[in-house]
KEMI-297936 format. One line per field, with one value per residue (C-alpha): residue number from 0; residue in one letter; x, y, z. Coordinates in nm, 2 decimals, m for minus. Layout:
resi = (NUM,...)
resn = (A,...)
X = (X,...)
Y = (Y,...)
Z = (Z,...)
END
This chain:
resi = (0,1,2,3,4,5,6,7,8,9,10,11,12,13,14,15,16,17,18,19,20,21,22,23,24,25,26,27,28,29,30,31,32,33,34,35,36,37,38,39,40,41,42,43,44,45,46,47,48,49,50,51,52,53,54,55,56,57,58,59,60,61,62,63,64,65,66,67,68,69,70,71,72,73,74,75,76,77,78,79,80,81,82,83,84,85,86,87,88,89,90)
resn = (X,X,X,X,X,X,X,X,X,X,X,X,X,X,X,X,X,X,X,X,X,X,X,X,X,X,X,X,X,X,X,X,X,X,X,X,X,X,X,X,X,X,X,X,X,X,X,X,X,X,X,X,X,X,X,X,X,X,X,X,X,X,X,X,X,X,X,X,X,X,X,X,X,X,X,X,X,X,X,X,X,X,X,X,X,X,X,X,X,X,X)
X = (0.01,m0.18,m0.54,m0.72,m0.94,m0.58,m0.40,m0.41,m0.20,0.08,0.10,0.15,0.42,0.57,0.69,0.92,1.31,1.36,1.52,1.28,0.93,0.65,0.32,0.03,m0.23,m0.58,m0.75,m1.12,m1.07,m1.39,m1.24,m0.92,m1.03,m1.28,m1.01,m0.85,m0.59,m0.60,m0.54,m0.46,m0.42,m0.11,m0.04,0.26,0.40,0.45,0.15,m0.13,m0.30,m0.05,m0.23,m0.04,m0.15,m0.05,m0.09,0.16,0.49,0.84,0.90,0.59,0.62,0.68,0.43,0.14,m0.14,0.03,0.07,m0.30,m0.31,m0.11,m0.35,m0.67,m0.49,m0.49,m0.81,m0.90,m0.70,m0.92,m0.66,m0.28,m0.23,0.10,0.41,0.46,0.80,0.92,1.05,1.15,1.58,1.72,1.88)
Y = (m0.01,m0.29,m0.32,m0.62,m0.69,m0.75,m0.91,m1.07,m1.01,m1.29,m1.18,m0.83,m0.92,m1.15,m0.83,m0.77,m0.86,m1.23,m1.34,m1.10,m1.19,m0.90,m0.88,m0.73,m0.41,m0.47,m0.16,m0.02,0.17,0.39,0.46,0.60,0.82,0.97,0.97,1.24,1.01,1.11,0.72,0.73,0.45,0.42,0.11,m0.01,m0.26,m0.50,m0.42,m0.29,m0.28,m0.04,0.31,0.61,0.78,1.14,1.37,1.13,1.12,1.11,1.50,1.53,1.30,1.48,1.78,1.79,1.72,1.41,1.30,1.31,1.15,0.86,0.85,0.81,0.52,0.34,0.34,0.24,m0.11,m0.38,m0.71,m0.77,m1.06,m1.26,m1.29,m1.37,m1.43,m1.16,m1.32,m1.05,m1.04,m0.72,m0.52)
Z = (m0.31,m0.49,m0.54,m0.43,m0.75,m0.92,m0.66,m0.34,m0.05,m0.09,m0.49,m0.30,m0.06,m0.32,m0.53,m0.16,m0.24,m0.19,0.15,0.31,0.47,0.44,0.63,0.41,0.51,0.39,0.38,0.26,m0.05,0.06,0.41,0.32,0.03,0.34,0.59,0.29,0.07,m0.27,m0.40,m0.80,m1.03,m1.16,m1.37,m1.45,m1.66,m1.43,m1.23,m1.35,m0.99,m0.90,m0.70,m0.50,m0.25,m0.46,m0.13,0.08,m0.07,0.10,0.13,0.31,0.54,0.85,0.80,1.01,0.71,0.64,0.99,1.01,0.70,0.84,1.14,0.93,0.75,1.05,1.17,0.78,0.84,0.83,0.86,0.83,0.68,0.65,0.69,0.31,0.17,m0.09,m0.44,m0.62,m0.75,m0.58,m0.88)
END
């Protein structure tokens, strides 16, 4: 997930493996923090927009809390934007 002040949404999608085309979720910060995501920073190297949401990870995926996590995430969508070609070397 990529924060908006650091990137935009094609810069976002562009990260994607190239060959591929990606549409982008803009979403309210404010809204998904109240809808219970825990978002993090997380720079990285390559990214220093980088955040997690640290209370939805792959193992959790299917239990109930994260399910309604998922649903609040939904309603804290404002846009999609795209589709956006991904440039990034697979590797």
């Amino acid at each position: 997930m990529g924060r908006a002040a650091f990137c935009g949404p094609e810069e976002e999608a562009a990260k994607g493996r190239s060959g591929k085309r990606y549409y982008v979720a803009v979403l309210l910060a404010a809204k998904v923090k109240a809808g219970g995501a825990a978002v993090v920073p997380r720079p990285l190297p390559d990214d220093v927009g980088h955040a997690e949401i640290v209370n939805l990870t792959y193992r959790s995926k299917k239990t109930e809390e994260s399910l309604k996590l998922i649903q609040s995430l939904r309603s804290a969508v404002l846009r999609v934007e795209g589709p956006f070609d991904g440039r990034a070397v697979p590797g």
